[in-house]
Each structure stands twice: as C-alpha cells, then as structure tokens.
C-alpha positions in Angstrom: 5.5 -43.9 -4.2 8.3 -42.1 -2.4 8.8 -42.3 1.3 6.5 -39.2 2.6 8.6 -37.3 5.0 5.8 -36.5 7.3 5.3 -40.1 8.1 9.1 -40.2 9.4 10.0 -40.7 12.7 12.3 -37.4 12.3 9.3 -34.4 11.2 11.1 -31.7 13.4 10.4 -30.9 17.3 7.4 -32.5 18.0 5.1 -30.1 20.3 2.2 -32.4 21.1 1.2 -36.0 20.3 -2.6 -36.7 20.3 -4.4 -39.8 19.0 -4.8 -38.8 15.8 -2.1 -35.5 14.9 1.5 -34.8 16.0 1.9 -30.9 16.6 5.2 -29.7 14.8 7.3 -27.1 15.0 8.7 -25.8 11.3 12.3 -25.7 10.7 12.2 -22.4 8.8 11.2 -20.0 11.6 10.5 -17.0 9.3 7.1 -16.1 11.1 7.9 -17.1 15.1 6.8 -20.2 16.2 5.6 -21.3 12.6 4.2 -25.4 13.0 1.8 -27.4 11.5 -0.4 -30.3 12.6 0.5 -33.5 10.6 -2.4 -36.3 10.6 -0.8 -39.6 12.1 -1.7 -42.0 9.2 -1.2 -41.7 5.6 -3.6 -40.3 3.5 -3.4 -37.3 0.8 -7.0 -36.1 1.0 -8.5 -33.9 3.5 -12.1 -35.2 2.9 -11.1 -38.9 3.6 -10.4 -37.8 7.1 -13.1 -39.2 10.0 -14.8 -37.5 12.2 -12.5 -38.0 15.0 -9.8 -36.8 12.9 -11.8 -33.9 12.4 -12.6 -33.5 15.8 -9.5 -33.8 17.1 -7.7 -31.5 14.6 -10.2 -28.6 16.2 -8.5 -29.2 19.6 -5.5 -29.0 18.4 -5.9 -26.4 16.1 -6.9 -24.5 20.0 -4.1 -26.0 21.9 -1.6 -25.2 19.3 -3.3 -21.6 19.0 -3.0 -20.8 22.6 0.4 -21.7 23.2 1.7 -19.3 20.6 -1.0 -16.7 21.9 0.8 -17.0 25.3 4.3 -17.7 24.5 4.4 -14.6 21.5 0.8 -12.9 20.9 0.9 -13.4 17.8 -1.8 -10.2 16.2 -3.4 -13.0 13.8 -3.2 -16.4 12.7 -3.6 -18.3 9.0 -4.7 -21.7 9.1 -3.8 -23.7 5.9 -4.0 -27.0 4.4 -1.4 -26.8 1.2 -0.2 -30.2 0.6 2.0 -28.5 -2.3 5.2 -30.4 -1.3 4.1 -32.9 1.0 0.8 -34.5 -0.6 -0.2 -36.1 3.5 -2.4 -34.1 5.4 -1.1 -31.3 7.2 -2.5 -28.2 8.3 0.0 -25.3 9.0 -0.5 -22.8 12.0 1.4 -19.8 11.0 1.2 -16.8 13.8 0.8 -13.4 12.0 3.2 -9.8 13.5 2.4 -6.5 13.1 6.0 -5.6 15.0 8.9 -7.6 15.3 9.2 -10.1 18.2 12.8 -11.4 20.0 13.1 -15.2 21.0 16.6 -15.5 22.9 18.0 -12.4 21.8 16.9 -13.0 18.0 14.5 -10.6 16.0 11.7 -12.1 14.0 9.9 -9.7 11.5 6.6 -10.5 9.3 7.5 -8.2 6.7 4.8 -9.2 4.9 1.8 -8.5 7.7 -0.9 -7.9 7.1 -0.8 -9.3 3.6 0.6 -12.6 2.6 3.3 -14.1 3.8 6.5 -14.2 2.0 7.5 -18.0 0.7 10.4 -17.1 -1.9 13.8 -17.5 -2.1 15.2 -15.5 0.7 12.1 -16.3 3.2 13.8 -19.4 5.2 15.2 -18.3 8.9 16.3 -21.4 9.5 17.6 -21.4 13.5 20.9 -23.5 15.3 19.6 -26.7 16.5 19.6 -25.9 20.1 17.8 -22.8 19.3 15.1 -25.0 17.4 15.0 -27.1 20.7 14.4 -24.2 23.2 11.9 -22.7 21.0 10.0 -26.4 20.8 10.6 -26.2 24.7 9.6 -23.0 25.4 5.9 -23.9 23.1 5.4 -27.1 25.3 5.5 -25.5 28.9 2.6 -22.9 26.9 -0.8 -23.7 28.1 
C-alpha cells in the first residue's frame, strides 16, 4: 500500500486536535474556510469506526461548524464522507455562500450555491502560504 497522505505529519493547517480527529483546513480554498475532519488512525471504512470515534466526530463536526458560523456565516453547510482520493476516513466540512465573502482583502464566490459545488478543473483557489496560515489562525481564535 502507498503512504496515505492523511496519516502524514504535513495534512495542511491543522485547526484542532482531539483524541480521536485532527480538524484541517483544505489547501484549495474555493468555498471559504473549506476543511475536513481526518480520523487519527488508519482505517478506510466508516463503519469500522468505534463509538468514541463516533462520538467524538459529532463534537467536532459542532466545533468545526461554529467557528466558520462566527468567523464567515456561512448560509449552509455539506457534510461528506468521499474517500475518492484518499481511501482513510475523512469527513469534509464545506461552508455553503449565497454572496461572496472577503478574507484579507480577497473575494471568495460559491458560484455554484445553492446546487453542487463545483470540483472541475478550474475550481482550486489555492491561497499564498501566509494567507493559508492567517486563515487557519483566524478559524482557531473562532469559538
């Protein structure tokens, strides 16, 4: 098996560490303040997680949820386990815009909202390093 990049030190700006998830911010900030919540151990099916896993993932699901409710108000939220690309359990947290929202003096749309997302060619916004940074920063101080 290949190395799975979600059990990497190096996942992205990590939000939040709890016993059993890491909170992550995305690199491609296409929808503001896209993450996901990565499961701290290595498995590839969502039904082989345990109860506290499960229990867990439901506070973070709210923690996460609430700081991008306070840092962005986000007008809706999809919750989704894909495990296309990365086959270890992950569930993304992708804040949904019915207008366009400024972080730092740069404009985010949802061109898609309220329908699906867009996850093409042309979708990435990938941001400067720093920018990445402040954006994790600004999502921690959320509570």
């Amino acid at each position: 098996m290949d190395a799975c990049p979600l059990c990497a030190p190096d996942l992205g700006p990590i939000l939040l560490t709890s016993a059993y998830w890491q909170m992550v911010l995305n690199r491609n900030q296409n929808l503001l303040g896209k993450g996901f919540l990565a499961l701290r151990r290595h498995i590839e099916r969502v039904p082989d997680l345990t109860p506290d896993e499960w229990q867990d993932l439901h506070a973070q699901i709210a923690h996460m949820t609430a700081r991008l409710e306070a840092a962005f108000q986000p007008d809706h939220f999809n919750y989704v386990f894909l495990q296309n690309q990365e086959r270890h359990v992950h569930l993304h947290v992708i804040p949904r815009y019915a207008a366009a929202r400024s972080f730092e003096g740069v404009t985010f749309t949802d061109p898609g909202y309220p329908g699906h997302y867009v996850t093409g060619p042309g979708s990435e916004h990938l941001l400067s390093a720093a920018l990445l940074d402040r954006l994790a920063m600004t999502l921690r101080e959320m509570t």
